[in-house]
N, C-alpha and C positions, 0 to 999 in steps of 0.2 A: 545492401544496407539494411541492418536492423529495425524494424519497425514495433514498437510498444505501444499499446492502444487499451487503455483504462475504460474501465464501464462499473455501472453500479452506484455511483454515489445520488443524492439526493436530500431532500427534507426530511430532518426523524426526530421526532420529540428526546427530550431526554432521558436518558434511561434503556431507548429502542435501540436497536441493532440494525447495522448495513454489512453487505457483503459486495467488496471490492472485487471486480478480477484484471486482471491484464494479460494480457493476449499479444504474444510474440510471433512475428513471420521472421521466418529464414532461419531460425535457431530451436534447440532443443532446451527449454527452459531448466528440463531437472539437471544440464551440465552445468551449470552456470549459478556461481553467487548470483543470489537478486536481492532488490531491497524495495521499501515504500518509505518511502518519502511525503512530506506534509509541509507546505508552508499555508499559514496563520496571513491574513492585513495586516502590512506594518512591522513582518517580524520574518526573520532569517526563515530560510528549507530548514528543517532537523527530518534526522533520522527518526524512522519510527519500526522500521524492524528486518531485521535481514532473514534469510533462510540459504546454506551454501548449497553445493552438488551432494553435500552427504546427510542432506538435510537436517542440519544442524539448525537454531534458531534462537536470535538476538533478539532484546527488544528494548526500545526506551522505557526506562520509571513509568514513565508518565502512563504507559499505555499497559504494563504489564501485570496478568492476569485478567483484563478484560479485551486483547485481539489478541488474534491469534493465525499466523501466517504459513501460510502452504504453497505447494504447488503438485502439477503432475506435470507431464511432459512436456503440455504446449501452454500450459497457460498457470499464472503465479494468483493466489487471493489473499484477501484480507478482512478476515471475519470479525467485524467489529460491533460487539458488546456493551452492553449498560454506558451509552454514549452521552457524553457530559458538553454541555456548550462549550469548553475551552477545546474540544475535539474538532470544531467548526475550521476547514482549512477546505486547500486545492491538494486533493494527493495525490503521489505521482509516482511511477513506476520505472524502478532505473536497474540497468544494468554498469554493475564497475568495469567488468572486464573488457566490455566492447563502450563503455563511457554514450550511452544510449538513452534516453530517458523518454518515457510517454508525455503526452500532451497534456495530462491532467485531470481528475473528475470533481467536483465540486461535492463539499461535505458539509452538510450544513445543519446544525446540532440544535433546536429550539430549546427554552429552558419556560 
C-alpha cells in the first residue's frame, strides 16, 4: 500500500514562504500524476496544483505565480511564496492514480 507523508508546514507571517514536501514509499513519484491539495475551516478540499510523469504543471488562480510545484523521484514539493492569510489550510498530498492521499500538514498564514 501507498504511503504519502507531508512535512514542512507551520507558522509564517504574511508575505513569508514555506516549503512543503511529501514523501512516497513503495512508488516512484516522477511516474505518477501528483497533486496538493488544501482544505480551509468550514470550506470544501480544492485543488491547488498538479505536476504529471512529464512534468507538466497546473495550478489554481488563487495560487499562481506565487507556488510553484516539483518533484524528483521520491519525493513531490510545494514551494510556496509571498503567503497571504486566505492561504491558511491543512495541505495534503494525493495521488489520483493509486486514489492515496497524505495525512496532511498544517499551514498557517499570520496577517
Amino acid at each position: 500500500q501507498v504511503q504519502l507523508v507531508e512535512s514542512g508546514g507551520g507558522l509564517v507571517q504574511a508575505g513569508g514562504s514555506l516549503r512543503l514536501s511529501c514523501t512516497a514509499s513503495r512508488i516512484t513519484i516522477s511516474l505518477y500524476t501528483m497533486a496538493w491539495y488544501r482544505q480551509a475551516p468550514g470550506k470544501q478540499r480544492e485543488l491547488v496544483a498538479t505536476i504529471d510523469n512529464s512534468g507538466r504543471t497546473n495550478y489554481a488562480d488563487s495560487v499562481k505565480g506565487r507556488f510553484t510545484i516539483t518533484r524528483d523521484n521520491a519525493k513531490m514539493y510545494l514551494q510556496m511564496n509571498s503567503l497571504k492569510p486566505e492561504d491558511t489550510a491543512v495541505y495534503y498530498c494525493y495521488n489520483p492514480v493509486l486514489n492515496s492521499w497524505g495525512q496532511g500538514t498544517q499551514v498557517t498564514v499570520s496577517s
